[in-house]
N, C-alpha and C positions, 0 to 999 in steps of 0.2 A: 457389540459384545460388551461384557460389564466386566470389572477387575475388582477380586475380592478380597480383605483384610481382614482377616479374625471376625470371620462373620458378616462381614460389611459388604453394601455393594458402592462404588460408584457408577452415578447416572454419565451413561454413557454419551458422555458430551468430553470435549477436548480439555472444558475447562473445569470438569472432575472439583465441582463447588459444593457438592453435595455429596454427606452421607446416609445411607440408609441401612440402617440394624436389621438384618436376615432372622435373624432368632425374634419368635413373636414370645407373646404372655397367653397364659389361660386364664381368664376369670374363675375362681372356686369359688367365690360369695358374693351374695346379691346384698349386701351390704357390709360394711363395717359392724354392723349390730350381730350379724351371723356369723362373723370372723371373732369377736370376742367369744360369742357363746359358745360356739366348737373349741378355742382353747382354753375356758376358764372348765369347761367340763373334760377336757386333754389333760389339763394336768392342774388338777385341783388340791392335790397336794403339793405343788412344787410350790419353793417360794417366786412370787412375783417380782415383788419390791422389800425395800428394805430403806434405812433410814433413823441414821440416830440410833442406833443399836436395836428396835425395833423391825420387824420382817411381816408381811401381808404377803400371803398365800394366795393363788388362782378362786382357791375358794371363798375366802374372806373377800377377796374381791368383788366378785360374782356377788357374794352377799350384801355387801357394804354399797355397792352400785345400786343393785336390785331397791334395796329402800331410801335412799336417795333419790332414784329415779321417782319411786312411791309418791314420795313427799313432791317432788317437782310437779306432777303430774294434778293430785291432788289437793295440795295445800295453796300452791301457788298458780296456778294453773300452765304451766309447762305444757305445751305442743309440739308437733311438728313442724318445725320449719322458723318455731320462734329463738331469737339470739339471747344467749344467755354471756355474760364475760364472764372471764376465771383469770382472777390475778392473784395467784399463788408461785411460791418459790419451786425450785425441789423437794417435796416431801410427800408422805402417805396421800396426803388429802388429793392431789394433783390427778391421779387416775384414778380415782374415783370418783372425784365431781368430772374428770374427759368423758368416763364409759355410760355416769350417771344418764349424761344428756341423749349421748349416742341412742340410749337405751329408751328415751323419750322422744328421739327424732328430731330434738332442739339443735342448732345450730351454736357449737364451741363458738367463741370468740377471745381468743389467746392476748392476755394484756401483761405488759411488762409492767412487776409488780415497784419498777423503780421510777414511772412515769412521773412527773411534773402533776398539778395541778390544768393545766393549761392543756399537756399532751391526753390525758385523759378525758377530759372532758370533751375535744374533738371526734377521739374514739368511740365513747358512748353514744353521744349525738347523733354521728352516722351510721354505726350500727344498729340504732335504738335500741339498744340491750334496755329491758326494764328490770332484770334481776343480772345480779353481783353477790359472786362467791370468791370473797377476799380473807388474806390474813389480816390477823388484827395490826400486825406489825404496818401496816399499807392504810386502814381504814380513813385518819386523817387526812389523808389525799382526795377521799373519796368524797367526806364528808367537806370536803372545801367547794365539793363541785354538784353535789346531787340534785341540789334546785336546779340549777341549770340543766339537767339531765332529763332521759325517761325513765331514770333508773326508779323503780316502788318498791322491790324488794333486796334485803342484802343478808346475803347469809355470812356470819363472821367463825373465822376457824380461827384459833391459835395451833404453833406450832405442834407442840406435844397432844394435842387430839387424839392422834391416830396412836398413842403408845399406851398400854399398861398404868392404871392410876397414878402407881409411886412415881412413876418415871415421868407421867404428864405432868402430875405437880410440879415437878423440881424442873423441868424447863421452862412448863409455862411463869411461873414464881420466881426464876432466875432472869428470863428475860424483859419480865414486867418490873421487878423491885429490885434486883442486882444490876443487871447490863444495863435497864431503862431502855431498852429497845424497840419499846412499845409507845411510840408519842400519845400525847392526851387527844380523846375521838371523844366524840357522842351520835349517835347515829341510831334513829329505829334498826330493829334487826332482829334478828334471828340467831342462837347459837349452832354452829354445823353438830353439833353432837345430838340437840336436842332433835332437829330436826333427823338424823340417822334412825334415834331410837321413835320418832313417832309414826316415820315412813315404813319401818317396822310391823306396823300393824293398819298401812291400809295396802289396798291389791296394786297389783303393778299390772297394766294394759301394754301388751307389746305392740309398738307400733308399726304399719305396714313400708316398710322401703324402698327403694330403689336406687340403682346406682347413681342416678341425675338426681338425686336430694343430694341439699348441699351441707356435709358434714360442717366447717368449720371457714370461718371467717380470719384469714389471716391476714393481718394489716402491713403494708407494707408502702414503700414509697414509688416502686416501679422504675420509672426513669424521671422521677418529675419528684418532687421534695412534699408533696401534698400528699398526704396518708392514705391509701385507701386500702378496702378488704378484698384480699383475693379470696373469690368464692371457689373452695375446692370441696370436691363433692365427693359423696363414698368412694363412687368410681375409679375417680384421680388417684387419692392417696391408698387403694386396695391395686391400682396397679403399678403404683411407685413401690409399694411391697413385693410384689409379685417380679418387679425390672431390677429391684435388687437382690432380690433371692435368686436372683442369674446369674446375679455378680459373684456373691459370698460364698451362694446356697453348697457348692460340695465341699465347703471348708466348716460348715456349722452342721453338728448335732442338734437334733431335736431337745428339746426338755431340761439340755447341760449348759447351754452357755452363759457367764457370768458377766454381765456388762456394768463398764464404769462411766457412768452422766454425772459429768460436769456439768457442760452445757447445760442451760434453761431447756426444758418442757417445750415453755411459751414460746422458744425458739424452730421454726419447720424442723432444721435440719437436726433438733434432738430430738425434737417429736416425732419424727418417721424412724429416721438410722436407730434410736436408743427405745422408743416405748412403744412404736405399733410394730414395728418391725419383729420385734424379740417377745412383743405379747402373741404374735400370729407361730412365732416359733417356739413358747412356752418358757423364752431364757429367765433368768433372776436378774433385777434391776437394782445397781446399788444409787441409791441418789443422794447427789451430794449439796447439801442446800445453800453450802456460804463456800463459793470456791475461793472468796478472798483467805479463809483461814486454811490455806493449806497445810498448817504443821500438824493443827488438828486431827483433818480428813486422810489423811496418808496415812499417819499413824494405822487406823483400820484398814488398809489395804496390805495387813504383813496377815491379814488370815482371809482379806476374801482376793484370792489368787485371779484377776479378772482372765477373760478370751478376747473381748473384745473391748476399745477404746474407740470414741470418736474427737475429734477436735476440732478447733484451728493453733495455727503458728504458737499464739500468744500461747496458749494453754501448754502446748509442747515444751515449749522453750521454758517455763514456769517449772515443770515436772525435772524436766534434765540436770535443770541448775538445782534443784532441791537433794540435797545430801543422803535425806531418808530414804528417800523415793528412787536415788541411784543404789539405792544397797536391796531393791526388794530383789525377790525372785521372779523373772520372767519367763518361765519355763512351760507356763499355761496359754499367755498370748498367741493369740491367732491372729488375728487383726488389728489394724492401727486405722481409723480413717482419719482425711484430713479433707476440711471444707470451711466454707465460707470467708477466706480469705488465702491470699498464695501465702503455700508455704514455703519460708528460705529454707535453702538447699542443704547448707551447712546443719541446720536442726535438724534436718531429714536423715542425712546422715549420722548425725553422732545418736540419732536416736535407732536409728537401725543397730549402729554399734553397739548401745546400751543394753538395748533388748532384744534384738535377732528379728525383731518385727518392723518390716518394711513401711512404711506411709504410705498409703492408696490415697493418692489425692483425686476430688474429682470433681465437677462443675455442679452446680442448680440456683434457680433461685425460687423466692418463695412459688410463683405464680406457676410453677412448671412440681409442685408435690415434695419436694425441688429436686431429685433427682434426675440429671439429664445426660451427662457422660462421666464418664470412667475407665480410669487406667484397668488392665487387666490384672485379676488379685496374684497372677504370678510373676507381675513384677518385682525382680529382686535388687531396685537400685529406685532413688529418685530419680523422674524421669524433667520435672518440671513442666509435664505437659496437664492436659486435663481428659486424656482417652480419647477413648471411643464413644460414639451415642448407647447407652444402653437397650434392651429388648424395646423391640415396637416401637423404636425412637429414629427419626428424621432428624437431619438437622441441615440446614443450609445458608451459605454466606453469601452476602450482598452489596452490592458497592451504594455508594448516597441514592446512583439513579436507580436503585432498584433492579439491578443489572449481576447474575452472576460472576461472581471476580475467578480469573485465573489461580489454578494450584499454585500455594505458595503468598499470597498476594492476603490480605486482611480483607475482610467484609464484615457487615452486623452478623451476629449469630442469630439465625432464627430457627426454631422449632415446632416440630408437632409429632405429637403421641397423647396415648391418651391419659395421660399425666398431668397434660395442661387445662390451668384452671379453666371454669367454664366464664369467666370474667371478672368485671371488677364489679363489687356489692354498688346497686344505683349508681353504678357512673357504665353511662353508654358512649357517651364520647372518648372517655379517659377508652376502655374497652377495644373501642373501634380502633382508634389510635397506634394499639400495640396487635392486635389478633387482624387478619385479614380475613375475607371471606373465604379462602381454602384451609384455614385452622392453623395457620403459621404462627406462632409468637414469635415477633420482634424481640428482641430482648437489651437489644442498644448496647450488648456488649461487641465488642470489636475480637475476632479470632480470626485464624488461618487455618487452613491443614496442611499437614507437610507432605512429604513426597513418600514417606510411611503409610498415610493415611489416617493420622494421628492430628488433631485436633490444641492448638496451643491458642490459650487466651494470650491478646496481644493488650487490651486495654480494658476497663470495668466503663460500666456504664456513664457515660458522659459528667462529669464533675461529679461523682462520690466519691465522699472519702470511705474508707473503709476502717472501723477502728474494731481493732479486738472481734473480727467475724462479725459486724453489726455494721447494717447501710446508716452514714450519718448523710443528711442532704444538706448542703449550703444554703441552698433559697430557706429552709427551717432557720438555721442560726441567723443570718443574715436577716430576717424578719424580726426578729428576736429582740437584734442591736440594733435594726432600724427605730424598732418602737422606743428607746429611750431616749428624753426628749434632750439629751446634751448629746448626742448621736448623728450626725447629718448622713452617713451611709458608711455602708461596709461591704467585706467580702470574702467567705468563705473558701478555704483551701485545706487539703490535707499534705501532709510533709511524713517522710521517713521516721518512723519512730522505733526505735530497739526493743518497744515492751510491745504496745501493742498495734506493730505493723504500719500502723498510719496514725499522727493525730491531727486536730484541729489547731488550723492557726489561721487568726484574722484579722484584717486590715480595716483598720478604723480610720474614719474622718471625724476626729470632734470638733463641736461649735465650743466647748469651753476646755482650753488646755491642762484647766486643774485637775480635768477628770480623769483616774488614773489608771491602771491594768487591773490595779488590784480591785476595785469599787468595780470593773465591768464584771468580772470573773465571779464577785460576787451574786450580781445583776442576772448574769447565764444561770448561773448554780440554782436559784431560783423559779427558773425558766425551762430548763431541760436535764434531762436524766443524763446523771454522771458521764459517760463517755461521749456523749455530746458537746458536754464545756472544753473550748480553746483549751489547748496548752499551751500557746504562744500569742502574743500580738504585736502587730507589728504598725505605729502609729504612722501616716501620713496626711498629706497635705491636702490629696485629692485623688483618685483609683482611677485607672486607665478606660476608658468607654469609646465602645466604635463608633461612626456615625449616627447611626441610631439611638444613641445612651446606654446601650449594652452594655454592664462592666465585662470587661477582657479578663475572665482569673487567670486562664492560662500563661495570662505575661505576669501575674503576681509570684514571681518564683525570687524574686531577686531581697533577701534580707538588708534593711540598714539600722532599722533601730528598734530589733525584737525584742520583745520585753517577755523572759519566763514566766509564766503565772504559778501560782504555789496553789 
């Protein structure tokens, strides 16, 4: 016999290691290109997005995509199935070069537009993207590396594009000759506007689809610090919609809800929870481009009343402690989500207090659409757990041998639904490694279920650190510090941090003593995107290694002579 939970079954076995989601999904679209067109003609006069005082309409969308796609197709030769990158911030420009491609059958390739030199050029490489749709603010980076690349074509956007002349001026103008925010580029190229207005006047050819095409290229590290693309295809990310409109779906109105993105685009878990999710439900998208200036962006949150919010820890805890942002009105919130890193409990609660809106914390990672379990949305307390598996979702724990672990006991967490990517972009081994031949993702997180049938992450994938919602890997830094040649080895770890969650701290062995924390911190800054640089080092003599030369990080917990880096 089976015993069921909010839905769930477990497999009737004694040691109840597996759960299985009762509630299935209905497929409504034979693509992502069909899900936009249905709601950009739903509600074509609602606003979409919005940005900088600036608002784009379902229809201007629909428009703005349409000859975009135009020009992709014809000017450049955009296909089906070919990768394009998009390194842009939060702003206008972002869904409409995403629905652009969709709309061409090209394959997204989501790049952090705060990458290294170094981290991009890997990116490109492997995904051979030969066309780049970057802001200008970013181009230098790009231009550091395109010989080395397959990159041939690059479309350049500044920020104010997407606004009203007087208003594009005075940003683009303030960011280029006030702020200076714009470093010196030279680069062939293409302007995003010109291209808009030439794509204009040629035909746009709708591509033919399926749900096994593979929408979007999202790079990630997995359990291993070496980057690669999870290839998720319409399929995935239209059923990751569909497993969470199970979750939310009788708390959201069609065509009303207001949502507030923080988070990156370029990040899975804003890109589903914040812009497919709420474009397949018609909502208005506020997007917010620089969340380090919050005194700014709050300010415009005393007239746009949001529903819904998504986050992690850091972001919360940012908002609480901000004076403005405790005096708004929260009388419209519906939702609060919280992911990609645990949220403390203590923020859960004063945020509840503050706003009457609960935290729904819940599990995914990229390779999984990333939605995979979830607290139930009538959760009225932080629970500290991460749910249940959502609709059409499997999930099951494993001990090292591969062996169901007893209720209560920690195993890997592994999954299957059809949310999970269809692998990793050319890598069939890295592939093999995590998916088995019955459709399980591995996921090398470590969880339990309780005797609830509730599901608690016990440990994050084997040595990441976690900073600010973002996987940092150590074998990355650790490669990093290796390469300088007053360097003889090192060793990545994360340590408790009050801002954001976890940061980096590393253990150095130098060949010359003069070398100092401050010249390494320099050295990283150069090397990797801001949340990846150490906050801490901590110098020694020599790092602990098993018999095989394996450093041991886990015994590196013990501080003697940390040195802060500024």
């Amino acid at each position: 016999m089976t015993d069921t939970h909010q839905g769930l079954t477990r497999q009737p076995s004694q040691l109840f290691s597996k759960l299985v989601a009762q509630e299935r999904i209905t497929q409504h679209y034979s693509s992502l290109l069909a899900m936009f067109e249905q709601s950009v003609g739903r509600y074509a006069n609602h606003i979409a997005f919005s940005n900088l005082g600036a608002s784009l309409s379902y229809r201007q969308l629909d428009e703005r995509s349409r000859d975009l796609a135009a020009y992709f197709q014809h000017t450049l030769g955009v296909a089906v199935g070919q990768r394009v990158g998009v390194m842009l911030p939060n702003c206008l420009q972002y869904p409409i070069v995403f629905f652009a491609l969709i709309r061409c059958g090209a394959i997204a390739v989501n790049i952090n537009p705060l990458y290294t030199a170094r981290e991009l050029r890997h990116q490109l490489n492997d995904s051979g993207a030969n066309t780049v749709v970057i802001m200008s603010n970013f181009a230098h980076t790009l231009e550091a590396v395109i010989e080395e690349s397959p990159v041939k074509h690059v479309i350049v956007t500044e920020l104010g594009d997407e606004h009203p002349i007087l208003r594009r001026t005075l940003i683009n103008f303030t960011l280029n000759h006030v702020k200076k925010k714009v470093p010196r580029w030279q680069l062939p190229h293409q302007q995003y506007r010109h291209c808009l207005a030439k794509g204009k006047s040629l035909p746009y050819q709708r591509p033919s689809l399926t749900l096994d095409d593979i929408a979007l290229l999202q790079y990630t590290g997995g359990t291993t610090g070496v980057a690669k693309g999870a290839m998720l295809t319409h399929g995935n990310l239209l059923a990751n919609i569909e497993q969470i409109k199970k979750v939310y779906g009788d708390r959201l109105s069609l065509g009303e809800e207001r949502i507030l993105s923080v988070l990156p685009l370029y990040h899975i878990f804003a890109l589903m929870i914040n812009c497919l999710l709420f474009v397949e439900l018609g909502g208005s998208n506020l997007l917010i481009t620089n969340p380090i200036d919050i005194d700014n962006w709050v300010k415009s949150l005393k007239k746009y009343k949001f529903t819904v919010i998504s986050g992690v820890n850091t972001l919360y805890t940012r908002l609480f402690n901000h004076a403005m942002f405790r005096q708004l009105d929260f009388s419209s919130l519906k939702i609060s989500v919280a992911g990609g890193m645990p949220m403390q409990p203590d923020i859960a609660q004063k945020w509840q207090t503050l706003t009457g809106s609960s935290i729904i914390e819940g599990y995914g990672l990229t390779e999984c659409s990333p939605l995979v379990t979830v607290n139930a949305l009538s959760t009225n307390t932080f629970t500290g757990t991460i749910g249940v598996p959502i609709a059409s979702t499997e999930i099951m724990l494993l001990s090292e041998q591969s062996e169901p672990v007893p209720l209560g006991q920690p195993g890997e967490l592994c999954v299957r639904g059809p949310q999970v990517m269809k692998g990793y972009w050319q890598q069939p081994s890295e592939t093999a490694a995590v998916m088995d031949a019955n459709g399980w993702l591995h996921t090398g997180d470590i969880a339990l279920i309780t005797e609830q049938g509730v599901v608690k992450l016990v440990d994050r994938k084997k040595n990441i650190i976690l900073v600010s919602g973002f996987n940092v890997y150590p074998s990355e830094i650790e490669s990093v510090l290796n390469a300088h040649p007053l360097i003889d080895e090192s060793a990545a770890i994360g340590v408790p941090d009050e801002v954001s969650g976890e940061a980096v701290k590393i253990f150095v062995v130098r060949n010359d003593r003069g070398v100092t924390a401050e010249q390494i911190i320099l050295y990283c800054r150069e090397q990797l995107t801001g949340y990846k640089v150490p906050k801490l080092i901590e110098f020694r003599d020599s790092l602990p290694k098993n018999p095989l030369g394996k450093i041991l990080r886990h015994t590196l917990t013990t501080a003697t002579t940390t040195e802060p880096t500024r």
